[in-house]
N, C-alpha and C positions, 0 to 999 in steps of 0.2 A: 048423267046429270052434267049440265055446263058448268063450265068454270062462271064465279063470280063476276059480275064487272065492277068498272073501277070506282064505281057511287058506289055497287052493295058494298064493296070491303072499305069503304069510308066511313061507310053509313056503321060498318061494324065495330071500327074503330070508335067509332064518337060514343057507341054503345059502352065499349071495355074505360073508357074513359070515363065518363058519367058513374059506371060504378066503382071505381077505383075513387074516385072522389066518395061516393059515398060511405066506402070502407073507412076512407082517409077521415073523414068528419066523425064516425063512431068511435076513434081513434080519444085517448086524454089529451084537453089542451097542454102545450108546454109547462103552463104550470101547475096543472094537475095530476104531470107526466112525474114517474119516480125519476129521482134529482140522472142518474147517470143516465137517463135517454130524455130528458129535456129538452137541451136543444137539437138533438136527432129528430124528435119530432116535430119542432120548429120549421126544421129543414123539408121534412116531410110532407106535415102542411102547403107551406109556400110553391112548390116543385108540383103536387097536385093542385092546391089554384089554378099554378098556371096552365096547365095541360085544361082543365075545365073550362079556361078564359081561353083558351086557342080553338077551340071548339068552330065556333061561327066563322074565322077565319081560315079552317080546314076545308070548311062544308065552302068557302068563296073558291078556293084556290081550285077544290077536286071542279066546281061547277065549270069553273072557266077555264078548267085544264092546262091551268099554269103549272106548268113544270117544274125551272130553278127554286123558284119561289118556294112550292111545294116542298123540293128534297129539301130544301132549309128546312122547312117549320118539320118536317119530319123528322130529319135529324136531331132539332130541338126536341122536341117530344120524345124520343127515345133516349136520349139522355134524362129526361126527366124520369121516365119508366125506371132507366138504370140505376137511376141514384136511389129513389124509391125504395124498390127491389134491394139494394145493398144495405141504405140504412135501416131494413125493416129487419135483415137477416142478423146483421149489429145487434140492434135494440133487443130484439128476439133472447138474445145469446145472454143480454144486461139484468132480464128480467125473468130469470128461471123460475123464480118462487113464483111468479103471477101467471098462473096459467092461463086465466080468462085472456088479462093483456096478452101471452104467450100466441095464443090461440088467430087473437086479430091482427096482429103484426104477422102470422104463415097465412092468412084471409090477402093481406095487405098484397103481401109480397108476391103470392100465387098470382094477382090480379093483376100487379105491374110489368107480371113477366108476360100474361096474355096481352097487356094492351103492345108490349114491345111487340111481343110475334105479330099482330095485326099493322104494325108500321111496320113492319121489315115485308108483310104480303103486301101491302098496298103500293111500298117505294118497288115493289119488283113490277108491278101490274100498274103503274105510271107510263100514260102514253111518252114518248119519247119524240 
């Protein structure tokens, strides 16, 4: 089997994104969030926005195979993965009695780490 090209693993990325947002949304608003991970998930929210709002600007850069531009918004994007992933492992750790929540923040977190591995394959498979 060939390796992927550089749309499919874009196209896969925009996928791991799309659902990380939707984790993110089944997630308690901040103020419905237990008081010590309120604004961890404030953070959370926002940081997935924007990976969601970068979306159509992924899908411009991979089409016209812009490059710099590209490893920018990638490296954005994995930082957002990263914070994600950290603050979900936090929160995680704040709210032992709540299993359910327990449960969607290791959903969370699992899903921020696949959308980083999807940028970290895409930035390696970036024509140059």
């Amino acid at each position: 089997m060939s390796e992927p090209t550089h749309v499919e693993r874009a196209a896969t990325l925009v996928a791991e994104i799309v659902a990380l947002g939707v984790l993110v949304e089944g997630l308690p608003l901040p103020a419905e969030a237990p008081p010590a991970i309120a604004e961890d998930m404030a953070v959370v929210r926002t940081q997935s926005h924007n990976a969601v709002a970068a979306i159509e600007h992924l899908n411009g850069l991979v089409a016209r195979g812009s490059c710099g531009e590209l490893d920018t918004l990638l490296h954005r994007l994995n930082n957002f993965f990263t914070g994600i992933a950290s603050l979900a492992t936090l929160c995680r750790d704040d709210v032992r009695g709540a299993p359910a929540l327990s449960a969607q923040l290791v959903a969370v977190e699992a899903q921020a780490r696949r959308a980083a591995d999807r940028v970290r394959e895409l930035a390696r498979s970036a024509p140059r």
